[in-house]
N, C-alpha and C positions, 0 to 999 in steps of 0.2 A: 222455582227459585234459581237463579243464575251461580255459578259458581264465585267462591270467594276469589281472589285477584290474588289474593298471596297464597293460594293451594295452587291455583294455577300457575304461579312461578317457580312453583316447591321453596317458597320461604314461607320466615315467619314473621310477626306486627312489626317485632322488634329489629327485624337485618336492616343494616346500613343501605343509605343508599348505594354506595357502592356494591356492596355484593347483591343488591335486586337486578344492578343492570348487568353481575356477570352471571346472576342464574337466568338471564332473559337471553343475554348470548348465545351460550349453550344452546338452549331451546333453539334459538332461532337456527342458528346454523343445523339444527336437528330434523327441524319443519319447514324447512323454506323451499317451496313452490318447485324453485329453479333446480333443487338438491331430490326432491319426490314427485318427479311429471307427469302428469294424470292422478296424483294421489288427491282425491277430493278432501278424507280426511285429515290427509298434513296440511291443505292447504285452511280449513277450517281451524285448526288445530292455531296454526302462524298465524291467524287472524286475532283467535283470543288471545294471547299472548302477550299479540305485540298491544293488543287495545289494554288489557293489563298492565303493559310497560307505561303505555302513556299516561296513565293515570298515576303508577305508583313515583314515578319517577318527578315529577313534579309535586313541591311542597303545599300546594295549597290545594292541590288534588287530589296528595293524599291526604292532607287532613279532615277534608271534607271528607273523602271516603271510610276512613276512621270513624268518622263521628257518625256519618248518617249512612253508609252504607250505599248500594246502587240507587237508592231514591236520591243521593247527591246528585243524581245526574239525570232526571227525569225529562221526556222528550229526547232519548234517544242513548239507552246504555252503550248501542253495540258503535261499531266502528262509525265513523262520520256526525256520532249525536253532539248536539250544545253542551255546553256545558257554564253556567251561571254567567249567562253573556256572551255567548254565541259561539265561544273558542270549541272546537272541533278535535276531533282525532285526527293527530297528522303525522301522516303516514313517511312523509320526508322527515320530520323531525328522530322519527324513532329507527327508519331503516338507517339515517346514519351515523345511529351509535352504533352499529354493528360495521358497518360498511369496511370500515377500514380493518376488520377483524378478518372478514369474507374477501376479499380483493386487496387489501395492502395499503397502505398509507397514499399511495399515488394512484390507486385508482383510476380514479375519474378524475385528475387533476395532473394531466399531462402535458410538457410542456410546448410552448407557443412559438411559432414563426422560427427566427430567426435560431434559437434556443434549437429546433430539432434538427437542422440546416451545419451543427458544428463540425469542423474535420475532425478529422481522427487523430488522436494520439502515434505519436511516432517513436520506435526506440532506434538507438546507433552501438553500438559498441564500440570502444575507444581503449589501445592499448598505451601503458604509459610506461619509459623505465622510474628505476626505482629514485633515481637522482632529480625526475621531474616532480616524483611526488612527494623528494623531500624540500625541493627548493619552489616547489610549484611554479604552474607556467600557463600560457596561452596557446591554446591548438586548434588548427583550421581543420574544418571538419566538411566535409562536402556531404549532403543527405540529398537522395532525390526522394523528392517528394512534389504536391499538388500547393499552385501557386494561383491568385487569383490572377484572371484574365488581363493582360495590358490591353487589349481590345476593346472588351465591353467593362474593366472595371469592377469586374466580382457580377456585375446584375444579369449576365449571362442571354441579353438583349443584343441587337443587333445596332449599330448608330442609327442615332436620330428613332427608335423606337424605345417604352421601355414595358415592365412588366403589367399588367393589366389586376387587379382583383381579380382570386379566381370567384366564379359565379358558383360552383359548388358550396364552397363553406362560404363566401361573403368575407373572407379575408383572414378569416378568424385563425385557417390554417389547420381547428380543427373540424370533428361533428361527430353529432350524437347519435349511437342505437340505443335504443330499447332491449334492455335484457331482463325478462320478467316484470318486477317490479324496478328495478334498477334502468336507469340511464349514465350509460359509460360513454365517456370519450374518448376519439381516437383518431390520431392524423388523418389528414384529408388525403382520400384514396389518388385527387385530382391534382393536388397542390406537393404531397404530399409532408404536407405541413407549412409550406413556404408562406402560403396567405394568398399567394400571387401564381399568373400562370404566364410562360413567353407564347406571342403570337408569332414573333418574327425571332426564333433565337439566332443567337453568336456563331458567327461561321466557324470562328477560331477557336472557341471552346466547347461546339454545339449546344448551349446552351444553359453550361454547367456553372460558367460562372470561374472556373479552374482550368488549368492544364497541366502539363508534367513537366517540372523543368528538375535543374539538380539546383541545389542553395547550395553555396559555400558560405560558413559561419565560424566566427572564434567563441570558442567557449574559454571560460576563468578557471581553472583549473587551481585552488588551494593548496596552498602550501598544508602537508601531512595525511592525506586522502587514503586512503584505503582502498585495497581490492575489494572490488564490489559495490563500492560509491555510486550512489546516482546524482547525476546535476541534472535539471528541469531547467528548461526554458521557454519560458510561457510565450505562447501563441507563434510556437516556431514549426509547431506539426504542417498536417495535411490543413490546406486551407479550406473554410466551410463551401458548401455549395450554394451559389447565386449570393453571393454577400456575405454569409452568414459567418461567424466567428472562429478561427482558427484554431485546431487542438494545439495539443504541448510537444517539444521536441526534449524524450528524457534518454539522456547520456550516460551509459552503464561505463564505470571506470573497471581497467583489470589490469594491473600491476607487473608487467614482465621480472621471471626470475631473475636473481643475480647473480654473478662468474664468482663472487666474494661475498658478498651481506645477504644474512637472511634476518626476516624481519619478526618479528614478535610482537603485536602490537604496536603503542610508541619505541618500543628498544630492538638495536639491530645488533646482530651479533656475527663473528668474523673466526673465523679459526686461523692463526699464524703459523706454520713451522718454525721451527728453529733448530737447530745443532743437536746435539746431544755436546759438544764442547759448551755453547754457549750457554745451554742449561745448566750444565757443569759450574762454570766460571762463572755466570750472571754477566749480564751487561747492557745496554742499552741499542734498543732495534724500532723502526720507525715502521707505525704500520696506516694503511688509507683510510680516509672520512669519506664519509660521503658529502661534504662542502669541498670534495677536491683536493683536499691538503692533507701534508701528512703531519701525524703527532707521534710524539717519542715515550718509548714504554722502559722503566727502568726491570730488567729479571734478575732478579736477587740471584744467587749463585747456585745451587742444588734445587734449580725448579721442578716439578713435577710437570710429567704430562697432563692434559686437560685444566689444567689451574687455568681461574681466569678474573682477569683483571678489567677493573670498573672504570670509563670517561665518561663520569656524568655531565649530562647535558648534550653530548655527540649525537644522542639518536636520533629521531624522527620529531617534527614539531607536531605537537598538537592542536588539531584541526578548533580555531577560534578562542587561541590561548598562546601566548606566552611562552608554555614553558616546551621544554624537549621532552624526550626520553632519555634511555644510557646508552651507551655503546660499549660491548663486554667483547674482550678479544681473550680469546681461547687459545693457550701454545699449545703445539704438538709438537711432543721431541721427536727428530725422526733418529733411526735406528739406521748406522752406516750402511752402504751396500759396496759393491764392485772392489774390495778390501786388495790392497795389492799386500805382496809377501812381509814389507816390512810394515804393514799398519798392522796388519795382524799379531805379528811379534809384538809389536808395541802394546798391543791391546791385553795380550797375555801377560807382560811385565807388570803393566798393569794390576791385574787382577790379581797378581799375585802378591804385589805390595800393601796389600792391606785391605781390610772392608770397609765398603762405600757404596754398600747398597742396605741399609737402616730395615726400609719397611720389607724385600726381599727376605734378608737374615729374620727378622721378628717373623714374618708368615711360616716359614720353612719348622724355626724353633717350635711355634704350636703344632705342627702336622703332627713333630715328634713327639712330643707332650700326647699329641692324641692317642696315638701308638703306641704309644710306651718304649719310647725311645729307639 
């Protein structure tokens, strides 16, 4: 008596289709020929299995096998037998449910002609100041890279000759081995995918179809870009071999430091000096944008160092939007230096007319609190 079809899968009457075909999986990837070489019994082994897969995995084959068991299938249980009308065990239908499991979604579906033929992807790097990437700009960019031939016209032929079918694959570009049970494809060893082969090639290109020149090109450069930006520019790379289709030209942006603004996302931020009088007194001091102009900040009279004061809208534009960022300017009081004999004087008359340092007197007061006096 032949074994049950669902013990040989290790399920039961009731598992879903779905999980019969991933306990078949398993199996197979376990027993498969190509995976156990010379193993007679794995390969006996992949045979029940998969003739098991093909039955359970089809509804009217397994309901027949349900109901009547392997005399559902009389004239021929094993691999190759009829089945109520001639349909057969097939062996393509079941290895490629696993296929893409064993070798990958692409497989044996690799691509054609022109498609394998593409240039290459190209990168540039491009430095920008910060003023171009607020006002954004236009920049010529020289890449040397692979150009199609003015000669032969990308076909990489000689004039008045052109490509020929290759007679290896018949144009196809690809061709098939034999691996086990499996039939894989893979560029043509002769073509090397092209479909086509030069009798007579390109003096000027020898017969590439390309040569090396340098492109100058302007790239658009957006107003609010960021270090690190990349801009693509389709079909600006390495151009294909013999015709074939031109990779991408992608432009890494890098944002040179500033003498004054540093940036914070959309908001730029600037540190000012100022007096120690004008901190004193307050008054009004004019400090740079980055649109080139200047705007007036009013400093209340006893400012503090580090205080800082908000220009919404000044900052950076947002890259496909409308709006800005802020621009926050930071004073720093500076502390006199190079004091001639009567600043100094004055500085102690000063100090000695009263206090006028609030937050100084308040820390000093708790030191002594902490101390006890």
């Amino acid at each position: 008596m032949s074994q049950d079809f669902y013990e040989l899968l290790g399920v039961s009457r009731t598992t879903s289709a779905d999980d019969i075909k991933k306990a078949y999986r398993k199996l197979a990837m376990q027993h498969h020929p190509d995976r156990n070489p010379g193993d007679k019994e794995a390969e006996r082994k992949f045979k029940e299995i998969s003739h098991a897969y093909d039955i359970l995995k089809d509804p009217e084959k397994r309901a027949a096998y349900d109901r009547y068991g392997a005399a559902a299938f009389e004239g021929g249980a094993g691999p190759g037998g009829p089945f109520q009308g001639g349909q057969g065990f097939d062996f393509g239908s079941v290895f490629g449910d696993i296929f893409e499991e064993m070798f990958g979604a692409n497989g044996a579906r690799g691509g054609r002609g022109r498609a394998d033929m593409r240039g290459q992807d190209l990168r540039f790097n491009l430095e920008i100041t910060l003023e171009q990437a607020y006002a954004g700009t236009e920049a010529t960019v020289r890449v040397p890279s692979s150009v199609s031939c003015e000669v032969c016209h990308g076909s990489g032929a000689e004039a008045g000759s052109k490509p020929q079918q290759c007679p290896t694959c018949q144009g196809r570009g690809r061709i098939r081995a034999q691996q086990g049970f499996f039939t894989v494809e893979r560029a043509c060893h002769t073509c090397h995918g092209a479909g086509q082969v030069i009798d007579k090639p390109c003096k000027n290109c020898g017969g590439q179809g390309r040569v090396r020149r340098e492109k100058t090109l302007k790239v658009n450069i957006p107003a609010g870009v960021e270090d690190g930006t990349r801009i693509r520019l389709s079909g600006e790379g390495e151009a294909g071999a013999r015709g074939g289709p031109a990779g991408d030209l992608y432009v890494f942006l890098s944002v040179r430091r500033h003498q004054l603004f540093e940036r914070e996302g959309p908001d730029v931020h600037c540190r000012v000096p100022i007096s120690m009088v004008q901190a004193t007194l307050g008054g009004n001091i004019e400090v740079p944008t980055l649109d080139g102009k200047m705007a007036r900040i009013n400093i209340p009279a006893g400012a503090q160092g580090g205080h800082q004061f908000r220009m919404r809208g000044k900052g950076m534009p947002i890259v496909r939007s409308s709006q800005h960022g802020d621009m926050y300017i930071e004073i720093n009081v500076e502390t006199p230096t190079n004091l001639t004999s009567k600043q100094k004087e004055l500085l102690k008359e000063f100090e000695k007319a009263g206090k006028t340092s609030p937050e100084s007197e308040g820390f000093f007061s708790k030191v002594k609190e902490m101390f006890g006096g």
